[in-house]
GUFI-211682 format. One line per 8 residues: number of its first residue (from 1); their letters; for each residue y, z, x of N, C-alpha, C. Coordinates in steps of 0.05 Angstrom, whole numbers. Each point is the difference from the previous one (the first is absolute). Layout:
! residues N
NUM = A = Y Z X Y Z X Y Z X  ...
! end
This chain:
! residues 309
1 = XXXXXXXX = 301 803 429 -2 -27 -12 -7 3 -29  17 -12 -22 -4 3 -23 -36 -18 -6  -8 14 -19 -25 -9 -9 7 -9 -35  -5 -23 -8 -1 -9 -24 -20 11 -21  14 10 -19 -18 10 -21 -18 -17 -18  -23 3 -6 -18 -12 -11 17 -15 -26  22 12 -16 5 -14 -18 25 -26 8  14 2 23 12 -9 15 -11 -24 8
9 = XXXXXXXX = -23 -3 12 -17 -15 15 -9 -15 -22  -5 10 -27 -24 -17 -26 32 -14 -1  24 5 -13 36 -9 -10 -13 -32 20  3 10 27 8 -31 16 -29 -15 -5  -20 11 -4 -21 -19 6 -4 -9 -30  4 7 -23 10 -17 -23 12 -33 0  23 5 4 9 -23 6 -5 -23 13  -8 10 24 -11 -13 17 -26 -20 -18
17 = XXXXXXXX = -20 11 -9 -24 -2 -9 9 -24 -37  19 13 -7 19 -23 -30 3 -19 24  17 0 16 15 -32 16 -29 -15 -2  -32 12 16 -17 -19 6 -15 -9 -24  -5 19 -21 -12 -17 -27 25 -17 -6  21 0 -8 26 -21 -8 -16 -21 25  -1 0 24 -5 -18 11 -27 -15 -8  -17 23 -6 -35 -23 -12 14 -10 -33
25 = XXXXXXXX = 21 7 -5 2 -7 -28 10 -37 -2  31 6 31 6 -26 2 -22 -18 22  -15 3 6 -26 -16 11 -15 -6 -19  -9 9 -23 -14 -7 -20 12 -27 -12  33 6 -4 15 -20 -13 2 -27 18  5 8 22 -1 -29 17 -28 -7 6  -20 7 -9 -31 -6 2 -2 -17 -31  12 17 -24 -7 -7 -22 15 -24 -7
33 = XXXXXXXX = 27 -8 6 15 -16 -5 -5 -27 2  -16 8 35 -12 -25 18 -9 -24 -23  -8 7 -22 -26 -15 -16 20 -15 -16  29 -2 -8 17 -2 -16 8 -20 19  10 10 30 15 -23 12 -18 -24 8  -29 0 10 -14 -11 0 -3 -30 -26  -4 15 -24 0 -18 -20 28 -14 -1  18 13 7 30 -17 -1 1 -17 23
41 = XXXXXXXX = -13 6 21 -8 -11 22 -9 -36 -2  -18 9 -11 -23 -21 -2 6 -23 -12  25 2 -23 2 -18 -13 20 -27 6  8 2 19 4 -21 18 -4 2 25  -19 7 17 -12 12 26 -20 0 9  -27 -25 4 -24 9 -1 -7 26 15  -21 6 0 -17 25 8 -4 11 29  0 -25 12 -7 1 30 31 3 19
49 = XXXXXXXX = 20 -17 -12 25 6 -1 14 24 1  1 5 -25 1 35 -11 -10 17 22  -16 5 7 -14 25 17 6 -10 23  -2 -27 10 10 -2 28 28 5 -4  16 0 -15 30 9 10 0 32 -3  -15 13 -13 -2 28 -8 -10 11 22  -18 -4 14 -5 9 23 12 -6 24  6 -22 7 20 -9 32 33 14 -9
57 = XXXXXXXX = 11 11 -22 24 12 -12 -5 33 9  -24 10 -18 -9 32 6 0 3 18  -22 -19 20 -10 6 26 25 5 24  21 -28 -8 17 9 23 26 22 -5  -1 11 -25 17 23 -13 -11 22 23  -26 -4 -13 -21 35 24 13 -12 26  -4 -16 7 -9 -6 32 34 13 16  21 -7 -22 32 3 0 -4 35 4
65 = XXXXXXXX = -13 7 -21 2 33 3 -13 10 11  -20 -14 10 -21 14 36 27 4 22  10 -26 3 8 4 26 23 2 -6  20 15 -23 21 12 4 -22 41 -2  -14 -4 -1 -11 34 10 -9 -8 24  0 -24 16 -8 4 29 -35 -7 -1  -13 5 -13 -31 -13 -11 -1 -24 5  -19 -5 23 -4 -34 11 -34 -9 -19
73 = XXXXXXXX = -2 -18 -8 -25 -13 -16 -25 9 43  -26 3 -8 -16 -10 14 -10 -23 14  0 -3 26 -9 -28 6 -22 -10 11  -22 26 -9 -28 -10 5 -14 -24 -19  -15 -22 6 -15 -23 -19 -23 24 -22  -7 14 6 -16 14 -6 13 9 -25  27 16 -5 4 7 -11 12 -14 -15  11 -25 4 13 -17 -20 -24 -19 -6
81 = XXXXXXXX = -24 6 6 -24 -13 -24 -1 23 -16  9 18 4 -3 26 -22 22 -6 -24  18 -7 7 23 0 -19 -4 -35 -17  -19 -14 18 -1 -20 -20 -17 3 -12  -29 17 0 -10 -2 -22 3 21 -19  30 24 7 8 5 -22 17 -3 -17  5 -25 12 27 -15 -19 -20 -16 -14  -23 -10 6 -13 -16 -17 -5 19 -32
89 = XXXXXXXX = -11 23 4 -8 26 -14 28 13 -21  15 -6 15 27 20 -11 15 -12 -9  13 -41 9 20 -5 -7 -13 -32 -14  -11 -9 12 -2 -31 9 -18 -9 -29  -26 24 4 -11 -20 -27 4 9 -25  4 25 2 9 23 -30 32 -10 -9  19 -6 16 21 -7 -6 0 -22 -9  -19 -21 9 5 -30 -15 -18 0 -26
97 = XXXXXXXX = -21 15 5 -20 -7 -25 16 13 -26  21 21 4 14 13 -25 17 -21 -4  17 -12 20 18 -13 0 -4 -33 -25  -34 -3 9 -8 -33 -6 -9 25 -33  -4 13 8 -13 17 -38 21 8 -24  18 3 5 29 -1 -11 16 -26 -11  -11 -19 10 7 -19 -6 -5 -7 -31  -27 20 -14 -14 -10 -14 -5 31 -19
105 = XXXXXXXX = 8 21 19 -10 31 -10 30 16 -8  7 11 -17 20 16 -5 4 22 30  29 12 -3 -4 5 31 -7 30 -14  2 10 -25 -13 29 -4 -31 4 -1  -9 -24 -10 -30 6 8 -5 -5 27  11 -21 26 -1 4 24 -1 32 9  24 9 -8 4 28 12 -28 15 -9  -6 -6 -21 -28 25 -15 -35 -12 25
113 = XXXXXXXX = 0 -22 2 -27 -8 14 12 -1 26  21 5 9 3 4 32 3 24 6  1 20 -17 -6 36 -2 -17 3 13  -18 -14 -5 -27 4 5 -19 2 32  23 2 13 -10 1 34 -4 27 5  0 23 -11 -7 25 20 -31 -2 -15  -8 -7 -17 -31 0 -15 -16 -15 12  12 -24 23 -26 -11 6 11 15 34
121 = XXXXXXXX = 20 7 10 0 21 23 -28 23 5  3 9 -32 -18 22 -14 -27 -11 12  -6 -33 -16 -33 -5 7 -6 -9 31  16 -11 10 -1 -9 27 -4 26 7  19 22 0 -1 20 15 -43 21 6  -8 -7 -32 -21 16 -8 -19 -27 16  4 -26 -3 -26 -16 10 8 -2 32  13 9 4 2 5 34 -12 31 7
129 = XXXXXXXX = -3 22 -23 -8 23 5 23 16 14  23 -8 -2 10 14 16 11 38 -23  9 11 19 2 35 -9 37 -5 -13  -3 28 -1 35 7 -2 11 -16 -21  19 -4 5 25 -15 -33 -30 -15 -14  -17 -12 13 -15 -26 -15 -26 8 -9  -2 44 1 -20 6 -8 -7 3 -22  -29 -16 -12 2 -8 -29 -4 35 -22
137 = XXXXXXXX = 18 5 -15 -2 15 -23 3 -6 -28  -8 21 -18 -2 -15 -24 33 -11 -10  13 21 5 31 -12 -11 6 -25 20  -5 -10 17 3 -27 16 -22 -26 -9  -22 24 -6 -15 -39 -17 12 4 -33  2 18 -12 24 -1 -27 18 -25 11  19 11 14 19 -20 13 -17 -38 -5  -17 5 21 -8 -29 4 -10 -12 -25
145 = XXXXXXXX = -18 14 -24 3 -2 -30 10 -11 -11  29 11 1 18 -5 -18 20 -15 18  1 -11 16 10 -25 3 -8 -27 5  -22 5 0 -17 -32 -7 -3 1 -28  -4 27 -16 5 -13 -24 21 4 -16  22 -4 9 28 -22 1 -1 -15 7  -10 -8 20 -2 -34 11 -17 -16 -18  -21 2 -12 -15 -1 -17 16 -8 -35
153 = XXXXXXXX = 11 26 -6 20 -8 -21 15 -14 2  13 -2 20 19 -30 8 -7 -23 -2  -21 1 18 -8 -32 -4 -17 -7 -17  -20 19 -14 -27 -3 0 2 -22 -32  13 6 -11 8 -14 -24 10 -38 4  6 4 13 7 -31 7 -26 -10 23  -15 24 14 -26 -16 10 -14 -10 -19  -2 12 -22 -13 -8 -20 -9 -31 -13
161 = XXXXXXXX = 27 -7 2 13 -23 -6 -11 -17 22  -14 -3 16 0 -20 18 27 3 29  -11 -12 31 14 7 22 22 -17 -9  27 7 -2 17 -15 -9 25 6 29  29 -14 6 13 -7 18 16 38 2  -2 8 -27 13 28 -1 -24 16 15  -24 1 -7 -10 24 9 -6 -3 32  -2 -26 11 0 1 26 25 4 13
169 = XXXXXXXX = 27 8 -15 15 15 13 -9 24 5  -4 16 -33 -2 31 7 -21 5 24  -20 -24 0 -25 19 23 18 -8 28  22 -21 2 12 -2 25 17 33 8  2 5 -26 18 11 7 -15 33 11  -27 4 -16 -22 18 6 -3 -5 16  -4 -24 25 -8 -5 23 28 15 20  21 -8 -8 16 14 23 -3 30 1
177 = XXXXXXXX = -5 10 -34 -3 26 10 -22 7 20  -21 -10 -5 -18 1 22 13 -4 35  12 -15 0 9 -7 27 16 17 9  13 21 -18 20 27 1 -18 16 11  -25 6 -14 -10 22 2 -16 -14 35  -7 -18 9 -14 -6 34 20 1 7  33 -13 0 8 16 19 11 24 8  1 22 -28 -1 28 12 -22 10 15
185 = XXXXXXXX = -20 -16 -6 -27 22 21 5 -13 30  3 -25 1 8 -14 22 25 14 22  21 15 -26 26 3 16 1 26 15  -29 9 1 -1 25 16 -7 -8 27  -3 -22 9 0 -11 24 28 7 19  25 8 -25 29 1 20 7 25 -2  -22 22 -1 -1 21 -13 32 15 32  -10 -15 24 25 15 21 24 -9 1
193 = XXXXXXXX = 11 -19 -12 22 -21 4 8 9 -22  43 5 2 19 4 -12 -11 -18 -31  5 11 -27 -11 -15 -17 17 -30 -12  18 3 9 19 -31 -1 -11 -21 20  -9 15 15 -13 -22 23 -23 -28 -16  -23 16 -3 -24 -20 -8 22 -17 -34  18 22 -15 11 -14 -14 17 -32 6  23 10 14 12 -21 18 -18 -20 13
201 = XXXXXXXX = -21 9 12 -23 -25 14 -10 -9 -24  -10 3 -15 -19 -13 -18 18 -22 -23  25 15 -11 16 -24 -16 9 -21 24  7 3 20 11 -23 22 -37 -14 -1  -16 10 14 -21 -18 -2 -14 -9 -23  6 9 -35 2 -18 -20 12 -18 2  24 -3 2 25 -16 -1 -10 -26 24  -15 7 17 -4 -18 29 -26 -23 -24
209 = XXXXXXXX = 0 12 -14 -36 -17 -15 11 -4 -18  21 6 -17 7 -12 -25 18 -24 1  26 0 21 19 -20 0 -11 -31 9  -29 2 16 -10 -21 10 -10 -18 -30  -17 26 -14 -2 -18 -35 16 -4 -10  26 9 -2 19 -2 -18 1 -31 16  9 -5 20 12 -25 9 -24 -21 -12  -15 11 11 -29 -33 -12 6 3 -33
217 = XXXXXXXX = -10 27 -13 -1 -8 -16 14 0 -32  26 6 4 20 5 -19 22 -19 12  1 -7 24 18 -11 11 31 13 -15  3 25 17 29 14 -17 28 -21 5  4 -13 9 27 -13 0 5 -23 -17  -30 -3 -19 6 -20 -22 -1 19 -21  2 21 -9 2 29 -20 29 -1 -7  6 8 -20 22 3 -15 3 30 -15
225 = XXXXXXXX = -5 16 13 1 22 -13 25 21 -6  -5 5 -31 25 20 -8 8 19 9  25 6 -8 23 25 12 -16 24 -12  -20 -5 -22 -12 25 -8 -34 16 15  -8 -29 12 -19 0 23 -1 13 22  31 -12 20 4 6 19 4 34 -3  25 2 -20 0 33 6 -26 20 -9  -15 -15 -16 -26 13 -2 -15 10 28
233 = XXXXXXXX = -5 -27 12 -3 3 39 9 20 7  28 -7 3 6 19 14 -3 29 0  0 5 -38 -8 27 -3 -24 12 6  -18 -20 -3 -31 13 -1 1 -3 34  13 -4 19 -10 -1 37 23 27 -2  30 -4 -11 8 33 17 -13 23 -8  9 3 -36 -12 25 -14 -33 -2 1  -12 -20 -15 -34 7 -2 -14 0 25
241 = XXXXXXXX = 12 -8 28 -16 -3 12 16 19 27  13 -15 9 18 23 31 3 25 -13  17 5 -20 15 20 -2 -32 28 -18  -11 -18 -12 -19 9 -15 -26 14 31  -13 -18 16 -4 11 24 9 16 11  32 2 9 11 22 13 -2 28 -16  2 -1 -21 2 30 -23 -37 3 6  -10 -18 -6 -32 15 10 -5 8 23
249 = XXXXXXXX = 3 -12 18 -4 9 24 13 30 0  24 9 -9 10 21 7 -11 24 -18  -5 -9 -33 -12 15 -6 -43 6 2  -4 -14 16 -32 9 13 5 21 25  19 2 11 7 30 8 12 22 -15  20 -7 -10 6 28 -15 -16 8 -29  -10 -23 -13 -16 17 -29 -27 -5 15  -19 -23 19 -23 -6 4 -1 -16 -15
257 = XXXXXXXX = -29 -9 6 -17 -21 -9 -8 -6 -32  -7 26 -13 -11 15 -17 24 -13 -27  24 19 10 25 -4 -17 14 -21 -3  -6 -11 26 11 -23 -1 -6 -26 -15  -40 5 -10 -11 -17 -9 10 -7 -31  11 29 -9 12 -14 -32 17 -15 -9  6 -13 22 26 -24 -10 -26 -13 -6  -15 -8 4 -26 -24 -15 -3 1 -29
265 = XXXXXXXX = 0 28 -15 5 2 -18 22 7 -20  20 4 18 24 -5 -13 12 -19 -3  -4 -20 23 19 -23 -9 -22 -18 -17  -15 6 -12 -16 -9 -31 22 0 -10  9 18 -23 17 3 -18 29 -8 1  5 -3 32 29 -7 3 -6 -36 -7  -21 -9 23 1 -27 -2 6 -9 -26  -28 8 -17 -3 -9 -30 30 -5 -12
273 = XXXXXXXX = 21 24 4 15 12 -23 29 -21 13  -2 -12 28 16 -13 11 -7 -37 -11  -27 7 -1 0 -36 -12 1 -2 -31  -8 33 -14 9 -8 -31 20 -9 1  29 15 14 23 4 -6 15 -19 8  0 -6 25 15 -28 14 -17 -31 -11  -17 7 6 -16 -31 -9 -10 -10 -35  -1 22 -12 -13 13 -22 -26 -15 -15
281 = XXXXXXXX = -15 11 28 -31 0 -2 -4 10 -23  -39 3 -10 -1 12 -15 -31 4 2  -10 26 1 -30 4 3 -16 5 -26  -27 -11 4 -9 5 -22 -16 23 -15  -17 13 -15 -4 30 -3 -19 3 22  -18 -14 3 -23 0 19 7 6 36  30 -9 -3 7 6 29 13 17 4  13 17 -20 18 22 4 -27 24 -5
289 = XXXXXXXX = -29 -15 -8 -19 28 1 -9 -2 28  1 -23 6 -10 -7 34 20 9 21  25 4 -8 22 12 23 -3 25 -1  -13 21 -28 -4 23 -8 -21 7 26  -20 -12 3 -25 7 9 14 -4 29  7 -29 11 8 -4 27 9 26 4  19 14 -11 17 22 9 -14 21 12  -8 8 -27 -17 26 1 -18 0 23
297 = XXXXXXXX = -11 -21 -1 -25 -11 29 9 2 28  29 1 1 19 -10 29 7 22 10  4 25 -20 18 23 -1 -29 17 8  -29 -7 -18 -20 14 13 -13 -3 33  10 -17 -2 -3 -13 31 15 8 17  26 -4 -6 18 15 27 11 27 -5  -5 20 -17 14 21 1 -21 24 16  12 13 9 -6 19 30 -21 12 -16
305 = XXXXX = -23 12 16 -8 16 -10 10 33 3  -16 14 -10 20 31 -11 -23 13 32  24 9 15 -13 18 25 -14 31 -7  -24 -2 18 -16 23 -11 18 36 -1  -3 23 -18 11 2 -7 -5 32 20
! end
């Protein structure tokens, strides 16, 4: 039986290893973009609208690709109180609070203060005490440092000024990152179940809590919304959200957890450079020092540590 030579074996496992970063590269983009269609979204679409079609669209995309792999959803109550309160965590309030914050926030500074979820992962992780990925070191509180103070440079100049209708976006929009970072500690609850699963459950049970508001309170069938709206929708439920899900899910097995975490900080720079360019935002010096810091803070945060030697 032929045996593969070590240089043989490194040839195929190359490639292999380019296909899956190309893949965190296009996950970053459909993560980063999100913030672009969102704001195109919004502008004839209220908020509650928006995300309830974004999620009942995603949700039943997954639910389509469960059960063409044969993957049936769970039908314990137990477990689908699990998936609702991590749709509350993951989709329901972080997706509308960006959604209602955009209205009012450029979508490149969205993208820079919604970076900001593996840093409070970081502190939840340390005020729960827990070990492993969340054990506190100096290059990880560096991290936490220097991304609050980016959040800080962002806003901190217009707190100055008095609570005005802009800055209670950005803290809406600080608040979802918060709600990113409870429901990753939360989402180790589905730590045994196929990882499309709790996905698939949790946008269908957003979608079950959002369309009931949409009806009271947007009443969508008196909306008039544009041809540049709708396909916004539609983009941010296939690419930012189904299709963007499925590429994670697949890459938290093949790169892990670890590698997988730097789309957080990559799709910083994509978002930004997608709403200069399509929308043509424009940031001011104080925030491009504050996206400096976010970065650096995100990248200290999620990059692996070096194994003992």
């Amino acid at each position: 039986m032929h045996t593969p030579t070590p240089l043989a074996t490194a040839g195929k496992a190359a490639p292999h290893a380019a296909f899956e970063w190309a893949l965190l590269a296009v996950l970053a983009t459909c993560w980063g973009a999100s913030y672009t269609f969102i704001k195109i979204g919004v502008a004839t679409i209220p908020p509650v609208t928006l995300i309830a079609a974004r999620t009942l669209v995603a949700g039943l995309l997954l639910l389509a690709v469960l059960r063409m792999r044969g993957v049936k959803l769970p039908t314990e109550p137990a477990m689908w109180r699990r998936f609702l309160l991590q749709a509350c965590l993951n989709s329901v309030l972080p997706f509308t609070l960006i959604a209602w914050a955009e209205r009012s926030v450029d979508a490149g500074l969205a993208t820079i203060l919604n970076s900001t979820s593996p840093i409070f992962i970081f502190l939840l992780g340390l005020g729960l005490g827990l070990g492993g990925a969340e054990k506190p070191t100096l290059r990880r509180l560096f991290g936490v440092g220097a991304g609050l103070a980016g959040i800080c440079l962002i806003v901190g100049f217009e707190a100055l000024n008095g609570l005005g209708h802009s800055l209670l976006a950005q803290l809406g929009l600080v608040a979802a990152a918060v709600c990113y970072g409870c429901a990753a500690m939360f989402g180790r609850v589905f730590k045994g179940l196929d990882p499309m699963v709790p996905a698939a459950g949790s946008l269908l049970s957003g979608a079950a809590m959002l369309l009931p508001a949409s009806l009271v309170v947007d009443r969508p069938w008196t909306l008039a919304p544009s041809a540049a709206s709708m396909g916004a929708v539609l983009a941010l439920a296939v690419l930012s959200t189904a299709l963007a899900f499925t590429i994670y899910f697949r890459l938290i097995k093949t790169l892990g957890p670890m590698s997988t975490a730097a789309q957080a900080y990559l799709r910083v720079p994509i978002g930004v450079t997608i709403g200069v360019v399509f929308l043509g935002e424009t940031l001011a010096p104080t925030a491009w020092m504050g996206l400096a810091c976010v970065v650096a803070g995100v990248v200290a945060m999620t990059m692996p540590a070096r194994p003992p030697r």
